[in-house]
C-alpha atoms as a printed R data frame, in Angstrom:
   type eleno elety resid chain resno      x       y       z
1  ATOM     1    CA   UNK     A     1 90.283  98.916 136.066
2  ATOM     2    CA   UNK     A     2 91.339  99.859 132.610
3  ATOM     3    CA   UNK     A     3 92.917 103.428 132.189
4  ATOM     4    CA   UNK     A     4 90.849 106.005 130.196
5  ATOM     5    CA   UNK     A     5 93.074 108.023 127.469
6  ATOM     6    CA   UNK     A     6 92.118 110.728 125.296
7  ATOM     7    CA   UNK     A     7 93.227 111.006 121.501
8  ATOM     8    CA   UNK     A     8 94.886 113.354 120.026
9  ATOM     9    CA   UNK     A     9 92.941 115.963 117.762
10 ATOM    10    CA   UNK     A    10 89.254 116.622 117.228
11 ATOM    11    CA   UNK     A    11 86.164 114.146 116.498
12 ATOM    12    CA   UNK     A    12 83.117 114.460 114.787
13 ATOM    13    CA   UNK     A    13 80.943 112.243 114.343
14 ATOM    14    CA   UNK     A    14 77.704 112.147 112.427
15 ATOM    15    CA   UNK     A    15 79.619 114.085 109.813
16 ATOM    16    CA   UNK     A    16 76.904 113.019 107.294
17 ATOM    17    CA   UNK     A    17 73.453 112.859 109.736
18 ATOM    18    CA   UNK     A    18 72.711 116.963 110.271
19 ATOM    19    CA   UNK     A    19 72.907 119.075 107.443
20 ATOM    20    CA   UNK     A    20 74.903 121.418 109.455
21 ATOM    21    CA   UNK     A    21 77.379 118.610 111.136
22 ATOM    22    CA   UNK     A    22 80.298 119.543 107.970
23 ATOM    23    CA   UNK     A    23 80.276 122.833 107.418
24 ATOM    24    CA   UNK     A    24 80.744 123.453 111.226
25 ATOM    25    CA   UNK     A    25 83.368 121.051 111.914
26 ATOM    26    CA   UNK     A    26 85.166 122.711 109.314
27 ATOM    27    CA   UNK     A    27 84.750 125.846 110.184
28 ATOM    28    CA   UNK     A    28 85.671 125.397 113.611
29 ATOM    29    CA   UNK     A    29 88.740 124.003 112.484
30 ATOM    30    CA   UNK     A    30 89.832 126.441 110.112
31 ATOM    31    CA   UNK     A    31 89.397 128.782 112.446
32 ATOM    32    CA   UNK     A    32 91.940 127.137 115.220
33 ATOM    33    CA   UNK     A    33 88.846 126.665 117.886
34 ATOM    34    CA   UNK     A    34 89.055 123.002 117.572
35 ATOM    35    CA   UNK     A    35 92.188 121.125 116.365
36 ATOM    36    CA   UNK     A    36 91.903 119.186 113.241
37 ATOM    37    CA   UNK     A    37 90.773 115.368 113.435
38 ATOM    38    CA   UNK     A    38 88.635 112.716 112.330
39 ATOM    39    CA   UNK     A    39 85.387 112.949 111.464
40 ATOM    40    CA   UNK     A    40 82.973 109.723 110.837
41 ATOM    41    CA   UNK     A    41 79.515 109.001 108.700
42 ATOM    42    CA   UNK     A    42 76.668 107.292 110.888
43 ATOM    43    CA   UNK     A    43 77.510 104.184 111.319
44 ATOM    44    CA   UNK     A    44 81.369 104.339 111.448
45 ATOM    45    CA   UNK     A    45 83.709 103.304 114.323
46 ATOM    46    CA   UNK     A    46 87.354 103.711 114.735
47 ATOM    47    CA   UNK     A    47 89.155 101.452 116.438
48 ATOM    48    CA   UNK     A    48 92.419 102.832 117.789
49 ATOM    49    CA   UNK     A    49 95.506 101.500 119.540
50 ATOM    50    CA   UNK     A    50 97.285 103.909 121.473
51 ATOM    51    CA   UNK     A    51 97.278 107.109 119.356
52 ATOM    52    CA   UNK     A    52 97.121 104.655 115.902
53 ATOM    53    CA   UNK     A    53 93.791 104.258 113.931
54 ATOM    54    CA   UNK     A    54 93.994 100.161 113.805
55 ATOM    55    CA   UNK     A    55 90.721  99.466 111.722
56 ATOM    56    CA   UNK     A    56 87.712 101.495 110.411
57 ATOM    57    CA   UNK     A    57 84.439  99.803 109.787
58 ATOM    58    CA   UNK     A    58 81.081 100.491 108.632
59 ATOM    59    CA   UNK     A    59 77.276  99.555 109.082
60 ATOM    60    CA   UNK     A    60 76.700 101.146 105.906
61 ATOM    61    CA   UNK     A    61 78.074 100.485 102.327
62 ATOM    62    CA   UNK     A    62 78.796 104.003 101.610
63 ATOM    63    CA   UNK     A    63 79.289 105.069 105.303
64 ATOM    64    CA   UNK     A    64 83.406 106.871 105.362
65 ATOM    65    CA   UNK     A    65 85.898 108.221 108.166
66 ATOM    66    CA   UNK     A    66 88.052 111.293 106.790
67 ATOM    67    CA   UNK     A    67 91.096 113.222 108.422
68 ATOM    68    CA   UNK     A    68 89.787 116.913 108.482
69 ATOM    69    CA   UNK     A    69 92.673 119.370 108.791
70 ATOM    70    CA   UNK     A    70 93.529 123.312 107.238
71 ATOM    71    CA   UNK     A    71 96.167 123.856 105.058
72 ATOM    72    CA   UNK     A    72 95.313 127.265 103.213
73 ATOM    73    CA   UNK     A    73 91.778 125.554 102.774
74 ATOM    74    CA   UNK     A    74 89.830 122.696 104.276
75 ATOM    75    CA   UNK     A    75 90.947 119.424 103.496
76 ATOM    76    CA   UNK     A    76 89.327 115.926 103.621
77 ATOM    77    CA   UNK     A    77 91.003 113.106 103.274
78 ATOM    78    CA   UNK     A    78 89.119 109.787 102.855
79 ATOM    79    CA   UNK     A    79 90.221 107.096 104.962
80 ATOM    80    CA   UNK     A    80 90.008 103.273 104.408
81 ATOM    81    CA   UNK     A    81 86.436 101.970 105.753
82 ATOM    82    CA   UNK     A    82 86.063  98.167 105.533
83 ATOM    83    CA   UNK     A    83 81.831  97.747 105.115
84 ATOM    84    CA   UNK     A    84 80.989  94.563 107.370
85 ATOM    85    CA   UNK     A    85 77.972  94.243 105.655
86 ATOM    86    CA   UNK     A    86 76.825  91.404 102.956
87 ATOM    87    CA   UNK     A    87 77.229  92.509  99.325
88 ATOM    88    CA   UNK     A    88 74.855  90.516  98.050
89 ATOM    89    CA   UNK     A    89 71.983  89.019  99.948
90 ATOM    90    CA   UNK     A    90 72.756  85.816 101.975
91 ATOM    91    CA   UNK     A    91 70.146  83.345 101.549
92 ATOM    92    CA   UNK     A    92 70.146  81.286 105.333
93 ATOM    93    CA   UNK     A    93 68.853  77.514 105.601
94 ATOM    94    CA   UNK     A    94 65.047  77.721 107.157
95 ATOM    95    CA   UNK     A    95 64.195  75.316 109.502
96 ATOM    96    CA   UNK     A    96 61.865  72.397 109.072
């Protein structure tokens, strides 16, 4: 059986699905109750190795993961997301 870690920091996801989901997670962190993290868009997964972030990806085109921390204000920093969706529509061969 494979060993079950935790990561370091805070998490938040569905940063952009509730209209309250960003304004508390960054409250909560400026205000030491949670410590700072990551927080991802619907449709974002992280993959990590160890304690490292590895690969971000995305369901959605516009869909982001952001390291959330206080340093005399909120901060947001946007991280790399790699869409894995088509850019353009694929057409696909229909059968016969």
């Amino acid at each position: 059986m494979e060993e079950f870690f935790q990561l370091n920091g805070s998490n938040c996801p569905h940063y952009d699905g509730e209209i309250d989901r960003r304004p508390s997670y960054q409250k909560l962190i400026a205000t030491t109750k949670i410590k700072p993290g990551i927080a991802t868009d619907d449709g974002v997964a992280i993959h990590f190795i160890d304690q490292e972030i590895q690969r971000i990806v995305s369901s959605r085109p516009d869909a982001k993961a952001y390291r959330v921390y206080y340093h005399k204000k909120i901060l947001e920093v946007e991280l790399k997301t790699k869409y894995l969706g088509c850019q353009k529509e694929q057409s696909f061969p229909q059968k016969l």
